[in-house]
C-alpha positions as CSV (number, residue, x, y, z in Angstrom):
1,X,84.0,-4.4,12.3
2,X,82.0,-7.0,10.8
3,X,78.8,-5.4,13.3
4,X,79.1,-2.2,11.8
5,X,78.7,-3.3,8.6
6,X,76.4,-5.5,9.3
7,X,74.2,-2.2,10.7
8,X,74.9,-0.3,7.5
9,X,74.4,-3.1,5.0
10,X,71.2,-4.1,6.2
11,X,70.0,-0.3,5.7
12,X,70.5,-0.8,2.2
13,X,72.3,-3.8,0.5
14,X,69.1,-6.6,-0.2
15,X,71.9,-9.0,-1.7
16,X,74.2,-8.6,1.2
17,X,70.8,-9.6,3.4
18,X,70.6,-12.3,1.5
19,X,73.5,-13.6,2.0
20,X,73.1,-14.0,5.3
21,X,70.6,-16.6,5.6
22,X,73.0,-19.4,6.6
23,X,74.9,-16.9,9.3
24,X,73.0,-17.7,12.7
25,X,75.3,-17.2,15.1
26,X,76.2,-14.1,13.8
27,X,73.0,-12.8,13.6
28,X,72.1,-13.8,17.0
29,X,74.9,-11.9,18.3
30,X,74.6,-8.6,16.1
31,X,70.4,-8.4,16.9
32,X,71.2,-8.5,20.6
33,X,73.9,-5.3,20.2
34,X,71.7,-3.6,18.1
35,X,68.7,-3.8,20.7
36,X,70.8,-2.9,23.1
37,X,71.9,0.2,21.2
38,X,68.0,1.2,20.6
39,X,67.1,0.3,24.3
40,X,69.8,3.2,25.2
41,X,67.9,5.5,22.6
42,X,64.8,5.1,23.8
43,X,66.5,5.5,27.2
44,X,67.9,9.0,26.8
45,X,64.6,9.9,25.0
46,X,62.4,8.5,28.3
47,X,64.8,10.2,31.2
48,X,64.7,13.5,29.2
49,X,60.7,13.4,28.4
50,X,59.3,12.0,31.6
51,X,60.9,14.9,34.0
52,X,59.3,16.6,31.6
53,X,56.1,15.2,31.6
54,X,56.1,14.9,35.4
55,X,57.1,18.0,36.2
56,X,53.8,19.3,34.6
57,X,51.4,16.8,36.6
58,X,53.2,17.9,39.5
59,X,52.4,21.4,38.7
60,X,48.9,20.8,38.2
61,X,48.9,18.7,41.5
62,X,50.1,21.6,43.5
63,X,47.9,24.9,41.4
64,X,44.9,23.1,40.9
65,X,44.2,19.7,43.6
66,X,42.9,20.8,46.4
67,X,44.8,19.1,49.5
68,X,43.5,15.6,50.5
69,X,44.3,13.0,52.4
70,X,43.7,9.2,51.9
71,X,43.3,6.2,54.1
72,X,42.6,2.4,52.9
73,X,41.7,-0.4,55.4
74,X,40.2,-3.3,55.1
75,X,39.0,-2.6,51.6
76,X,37.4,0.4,52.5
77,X,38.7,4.1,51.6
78,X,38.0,7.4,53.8
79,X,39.5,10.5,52.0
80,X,39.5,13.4,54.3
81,X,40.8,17.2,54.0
82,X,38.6,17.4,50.5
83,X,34.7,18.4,50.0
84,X,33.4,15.6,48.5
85,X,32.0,14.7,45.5
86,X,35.1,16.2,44.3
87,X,35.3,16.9,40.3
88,X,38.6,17.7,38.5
89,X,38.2,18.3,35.1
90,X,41.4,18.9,33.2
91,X,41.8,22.3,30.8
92,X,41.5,20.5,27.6
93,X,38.7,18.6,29.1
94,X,40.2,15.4,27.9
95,X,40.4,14.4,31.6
96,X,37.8,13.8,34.5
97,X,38.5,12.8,37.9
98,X,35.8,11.9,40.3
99,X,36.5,11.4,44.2
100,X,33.2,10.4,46.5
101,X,33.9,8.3,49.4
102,X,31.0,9.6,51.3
103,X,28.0,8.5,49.1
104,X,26.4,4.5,50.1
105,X,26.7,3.6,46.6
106,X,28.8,5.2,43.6
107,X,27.4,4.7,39.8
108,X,30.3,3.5,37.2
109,X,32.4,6.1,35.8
110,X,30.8,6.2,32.4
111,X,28.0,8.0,34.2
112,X,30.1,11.0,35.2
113,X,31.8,11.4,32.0
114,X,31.9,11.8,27.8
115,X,33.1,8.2,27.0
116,X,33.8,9.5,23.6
117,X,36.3,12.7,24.3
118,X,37.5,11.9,27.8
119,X,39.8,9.5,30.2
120,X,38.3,9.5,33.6
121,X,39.3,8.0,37.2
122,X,36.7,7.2,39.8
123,X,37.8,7.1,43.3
124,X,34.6,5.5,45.5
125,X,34.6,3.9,48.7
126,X,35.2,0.7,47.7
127,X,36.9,0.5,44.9
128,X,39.3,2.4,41.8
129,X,37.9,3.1,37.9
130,X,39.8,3.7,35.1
131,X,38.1,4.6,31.9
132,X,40.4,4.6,28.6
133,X,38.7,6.5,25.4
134,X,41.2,4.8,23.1
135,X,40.6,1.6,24.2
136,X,36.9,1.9,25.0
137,X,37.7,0.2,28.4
138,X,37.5,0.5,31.7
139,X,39.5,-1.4,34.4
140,X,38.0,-1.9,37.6
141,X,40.3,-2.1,41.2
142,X,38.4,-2.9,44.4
143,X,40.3,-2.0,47.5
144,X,39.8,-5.4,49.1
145,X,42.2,-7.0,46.9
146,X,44.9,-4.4,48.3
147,X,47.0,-4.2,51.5
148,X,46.2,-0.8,53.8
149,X,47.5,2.2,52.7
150,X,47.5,6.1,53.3
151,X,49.0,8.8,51.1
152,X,48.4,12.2,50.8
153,X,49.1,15.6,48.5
154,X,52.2,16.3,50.4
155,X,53.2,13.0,50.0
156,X,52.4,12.5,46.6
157,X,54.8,15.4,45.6
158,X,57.4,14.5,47.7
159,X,57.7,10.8,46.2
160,X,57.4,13.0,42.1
161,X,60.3,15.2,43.6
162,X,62.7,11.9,45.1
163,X,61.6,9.3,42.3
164,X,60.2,10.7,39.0
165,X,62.6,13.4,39.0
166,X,65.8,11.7,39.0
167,X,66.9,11.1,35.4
168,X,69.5,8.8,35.7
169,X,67.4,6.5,37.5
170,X,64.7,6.6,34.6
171,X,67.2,6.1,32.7
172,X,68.7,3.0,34.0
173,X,65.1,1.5,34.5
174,X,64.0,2.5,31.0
175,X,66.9,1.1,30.1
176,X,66.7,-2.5,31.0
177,X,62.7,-2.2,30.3
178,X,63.3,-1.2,27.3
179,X,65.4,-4.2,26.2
180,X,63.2,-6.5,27.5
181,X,60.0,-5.0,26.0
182,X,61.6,-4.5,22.2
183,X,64.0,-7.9,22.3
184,X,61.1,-10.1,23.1
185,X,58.6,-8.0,21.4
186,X,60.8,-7.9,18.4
187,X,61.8,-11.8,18.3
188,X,58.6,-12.7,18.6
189,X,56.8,-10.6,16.4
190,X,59.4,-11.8,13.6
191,X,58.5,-15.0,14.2
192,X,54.9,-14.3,12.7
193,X,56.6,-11.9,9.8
194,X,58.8,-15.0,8.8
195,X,56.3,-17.2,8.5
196,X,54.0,-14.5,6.0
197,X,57.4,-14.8,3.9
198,X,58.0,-18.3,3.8
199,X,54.4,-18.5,2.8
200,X,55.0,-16.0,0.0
201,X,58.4,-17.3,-1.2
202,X,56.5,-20.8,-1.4
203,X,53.7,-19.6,-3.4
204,X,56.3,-17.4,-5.9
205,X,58.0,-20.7,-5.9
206,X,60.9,-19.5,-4.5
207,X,61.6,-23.4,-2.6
208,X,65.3,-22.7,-1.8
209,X,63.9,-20.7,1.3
210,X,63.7,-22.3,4.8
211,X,61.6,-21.2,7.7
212,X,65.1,-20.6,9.9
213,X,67.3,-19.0,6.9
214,X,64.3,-16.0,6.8
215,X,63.9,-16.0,10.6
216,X,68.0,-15.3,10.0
217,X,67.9,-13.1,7.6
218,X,64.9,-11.3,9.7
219,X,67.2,-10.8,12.6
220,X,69.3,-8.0,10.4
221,X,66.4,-6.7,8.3
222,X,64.8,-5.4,12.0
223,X,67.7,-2.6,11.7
224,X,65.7,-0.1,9.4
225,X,62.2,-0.4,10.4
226,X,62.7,-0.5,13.5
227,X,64.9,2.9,13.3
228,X,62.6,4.2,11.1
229,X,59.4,3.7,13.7
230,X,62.1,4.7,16.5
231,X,62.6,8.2,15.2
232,X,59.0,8.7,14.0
233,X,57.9,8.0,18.1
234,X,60.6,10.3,19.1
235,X,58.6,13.0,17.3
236,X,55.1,11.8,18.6
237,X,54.0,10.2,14.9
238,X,52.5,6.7,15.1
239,X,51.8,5.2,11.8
240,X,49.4,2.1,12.1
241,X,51.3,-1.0,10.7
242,X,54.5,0.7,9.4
243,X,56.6,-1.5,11.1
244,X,55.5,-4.9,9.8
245,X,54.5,-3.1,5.8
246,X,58.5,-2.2,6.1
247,X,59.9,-5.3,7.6
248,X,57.7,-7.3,5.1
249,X,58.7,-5.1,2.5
250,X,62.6,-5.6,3.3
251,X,62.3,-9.2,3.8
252,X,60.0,-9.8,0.8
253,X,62.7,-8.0,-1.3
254,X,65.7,-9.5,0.5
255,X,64.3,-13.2,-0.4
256,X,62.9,-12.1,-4.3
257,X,67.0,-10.2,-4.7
258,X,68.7,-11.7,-7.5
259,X,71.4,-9.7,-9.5
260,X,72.4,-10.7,-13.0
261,X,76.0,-12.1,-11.5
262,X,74.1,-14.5,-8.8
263,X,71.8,-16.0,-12.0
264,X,73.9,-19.1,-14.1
265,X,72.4,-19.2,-17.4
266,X,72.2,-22.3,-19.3
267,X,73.3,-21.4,-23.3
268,X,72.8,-24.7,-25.2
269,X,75.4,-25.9,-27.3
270,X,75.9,-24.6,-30.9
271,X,74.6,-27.6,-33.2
272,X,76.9,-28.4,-35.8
């Protein structure tokens, strides 16, 4: 009983959070539940959009790649079964993929595609490129530094069809990286938050405040930003920074609460 409370209160009730500055253990034990709970949320949400998701790259795999077939050894790659140099550009142009095997040397990726609109992959002889617009990066993967391999289009579809299609095995993998991801990303992340309000509550003079009772009451003020972020996601809207403005902003408040009844006042004495 005391969970579900604690889930509800913390929504709303800044001198019920405050309260719980001194309750450790119980914290500890209700922040694990609750990222359990939003690790099965995001969960359902993954094995219900990935199928999805998947189901349209296979789609495009099948209507639009030619078939190919690829063979790695000893850091060198031979892709047969496709004309080469092989260009895939995506409808939306967002996407480029470049395949040449064939040529003796292969220029970087940014010199087959517009850094500024598109992702790109390069597949050379001799080694990988992947080209991220967002990040304004590109990752590099020679084949030496992997073990043989071959794969093929047949292949490729089969292993979407037994693998990326199964939702209940998403869903148990998301699952479990789900809880990893958000309970150490969370814990440690509030870490840093705490110490931005121990700083403020110093400088307000608020000294009652330890590091430990805000990292406490930190642990239950998670619950509605991180809901709050958690159904925003769910409907593709990312907001730079609206987690930590809310958790600082329910923190902040929860540390600065002070009703009427929790204030003694001091009346002097009537002189006589």
């Amino acid at each position: 009983m005391f969970y579900l409370k604690a889930f509800l209160k913390s929504l709303y009730d800044f001198s019920w959070l405050r309260a719980q500055r001194n309750n450790g253990r119980q914290a500890a034990n209700y922040v694990i539940l609750f990222i359990l709970l939003l690790s099965v949320g995001y969960a359902i949400y993954s094995a219900i959009i990935i199928p999805r998701r998947v189901s349209d790259v296979r789609n495009e795999i099948v209507n639009n790649i030619p078939a190919f077939h690829v063979q790695v050894k000893d850091g060198v790659a031979n892709v047969t079964q496709l004309e080469q140099p092989y260009i895939f550009e995506s409808e939306e142009k967002s996407v480029k993929i470049i395949v040449d095997t064939v040529s003796s040397t292969t220029e970087p990726i940014d010199a087959y595609i517009d850094t500024s609109t598109q992702d790109g992959v390069l597949f050379a002889s001799n080694r990988l490129e992947f080209y991220d617009r967002e990040q304004h990066q590109t990752k590099v993967q020679y084949f030496s530094e992997m073990p043989n391999f071959e794969i093929g289009k047949q292949s490729v579809i089969s292993w979407i069809d037994g693998t990326l299609m199964n939702k209940t095995g998403i869903f148990v993998l998301a699952l479990v990286a789900w809880f990893f991801i958000l309970g150490i990303g969370k814990l440690v992340y509030l870490l840093v938050v705490s110490v931005i309000v121990l700083l403020v509550a110093y400088f307000g003079k608020w000294d009652e405040w330890k590091f430990g009772s805000i990292y406490t009451l930190g642990l239950f003020a998670l619950t509605g930003p991180s809901i709050i972020v958690a159904v925003l996601s769910a409907f593709d809207v990312q907001i730079r920074y609206l987690f930590t403005v809310l958790l600082l902003g329910v923190m902040i408040t929860a540390v600065f609460w002070k009703k009427d009844t929790d204030v003694i006042q001091k009346v002097p004495p009537k002189s006589v």
